[in-house]
C-alpha positions in Angstrom: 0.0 0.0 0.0 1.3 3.4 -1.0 2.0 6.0 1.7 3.3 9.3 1.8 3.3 10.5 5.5 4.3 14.4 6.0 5.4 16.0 8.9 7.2 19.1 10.1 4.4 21.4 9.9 3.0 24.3 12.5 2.8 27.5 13.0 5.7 30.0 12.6 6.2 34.0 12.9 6.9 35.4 9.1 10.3 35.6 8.6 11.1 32.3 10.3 11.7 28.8 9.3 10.1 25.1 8.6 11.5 22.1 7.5 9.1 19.5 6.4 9.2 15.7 6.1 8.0 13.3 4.3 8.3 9.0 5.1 7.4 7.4 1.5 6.5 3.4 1.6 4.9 0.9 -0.9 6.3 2.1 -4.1 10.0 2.5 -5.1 10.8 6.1 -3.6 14.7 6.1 -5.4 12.6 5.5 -9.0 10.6 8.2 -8.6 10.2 11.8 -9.3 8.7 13.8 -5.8 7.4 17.0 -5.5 5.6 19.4 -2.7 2.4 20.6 -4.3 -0.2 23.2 -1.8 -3.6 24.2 -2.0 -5.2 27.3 0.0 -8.8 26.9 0.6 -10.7 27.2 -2.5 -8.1 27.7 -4.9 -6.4 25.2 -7.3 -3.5 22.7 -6.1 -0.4 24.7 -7.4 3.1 23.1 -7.7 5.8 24.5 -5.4 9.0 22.5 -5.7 10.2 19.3 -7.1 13.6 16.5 -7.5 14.3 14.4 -9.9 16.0 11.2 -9.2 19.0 11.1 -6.9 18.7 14.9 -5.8 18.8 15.9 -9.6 17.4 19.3 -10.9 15.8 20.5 -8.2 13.2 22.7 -9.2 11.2 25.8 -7.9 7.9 27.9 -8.4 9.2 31.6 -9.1 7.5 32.7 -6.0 9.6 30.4 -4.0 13.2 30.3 -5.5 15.8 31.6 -3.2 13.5 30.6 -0.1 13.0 26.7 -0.2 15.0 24.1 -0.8 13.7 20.8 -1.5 16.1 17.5 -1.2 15.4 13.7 -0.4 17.3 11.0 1.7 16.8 7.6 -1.1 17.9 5.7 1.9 15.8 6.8 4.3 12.7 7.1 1.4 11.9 10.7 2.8 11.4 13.9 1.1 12.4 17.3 2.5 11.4 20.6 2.0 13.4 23.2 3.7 11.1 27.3 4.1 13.1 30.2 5.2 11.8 33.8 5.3 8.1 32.8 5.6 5.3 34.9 4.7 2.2 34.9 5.9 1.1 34.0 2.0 2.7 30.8 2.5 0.0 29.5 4.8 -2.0 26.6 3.5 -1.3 22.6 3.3 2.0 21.3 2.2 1.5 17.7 0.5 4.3 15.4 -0.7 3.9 14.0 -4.1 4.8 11.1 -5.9 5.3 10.7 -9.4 5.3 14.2 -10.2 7.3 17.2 -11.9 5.4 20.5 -12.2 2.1 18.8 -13.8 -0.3 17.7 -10.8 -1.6 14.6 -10.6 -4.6 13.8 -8.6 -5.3 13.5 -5.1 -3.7 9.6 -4.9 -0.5 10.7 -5.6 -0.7 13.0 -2.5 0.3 12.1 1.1 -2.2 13.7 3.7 -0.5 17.3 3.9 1.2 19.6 6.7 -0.5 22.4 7.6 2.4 25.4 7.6 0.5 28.7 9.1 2.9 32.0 8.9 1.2 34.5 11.6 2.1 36.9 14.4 
């Protein structure tokens, strides 16, 4: 069975830091493509960062670049994704993705999500 568990999530003054997590299982994590895609409520899933295999081109969302750095651990089958200088716009559900690189797949490629809320 095919899981992708996040973690790493919370709440976080703006100009601070998160680094989320996520524990892949049931599928060949080193074979695939991962991304981090979010969604605010009742807008569109948009794509924020993806790696290719073995940490190659890493890849950013304009909005993002110079903020976020995304990376994986093949041996541990975990996904990173690394926010400095938060702003309160980044507040919505982070999810992990498998099997993805900028176009979105749907919903089962997602883990659950982390919840990253940038506030006073």
């Amino acid at each position: 069975q095919v899981q992708l568990v996040e973690s790493g999530g919370g709440l976080v003054q703006p100009g601070g830091s998160l680094r989320l997590s996520c524990v892949a299982s049931g599928f060949n994590f080193s074979r695939s493509y991962m991304s981090w895609v979010r969604q605010a409520p009742g807008k569109g899933p948009e794509w924020v960062s993806g790696i290719k295999l073995a940490g190659s081109s890493p890849g950013y969302t304009d909005s993002v670049k110079g903020r976020i750095t995304i990376s994986r651990d093949d041996a541990k089958n975990t996904l990173f994704l690394q926010m400095d200088r938060l702003k309160t716009e980044n507040t919505t559900l982070y999810y992990c993705a498998r099997r993805t690189w900028k176009a979105i797949r749907n919903r089962s490629y997602w883990g659950r999500g982390a919840r990253v809320t940038v506030s006073l």
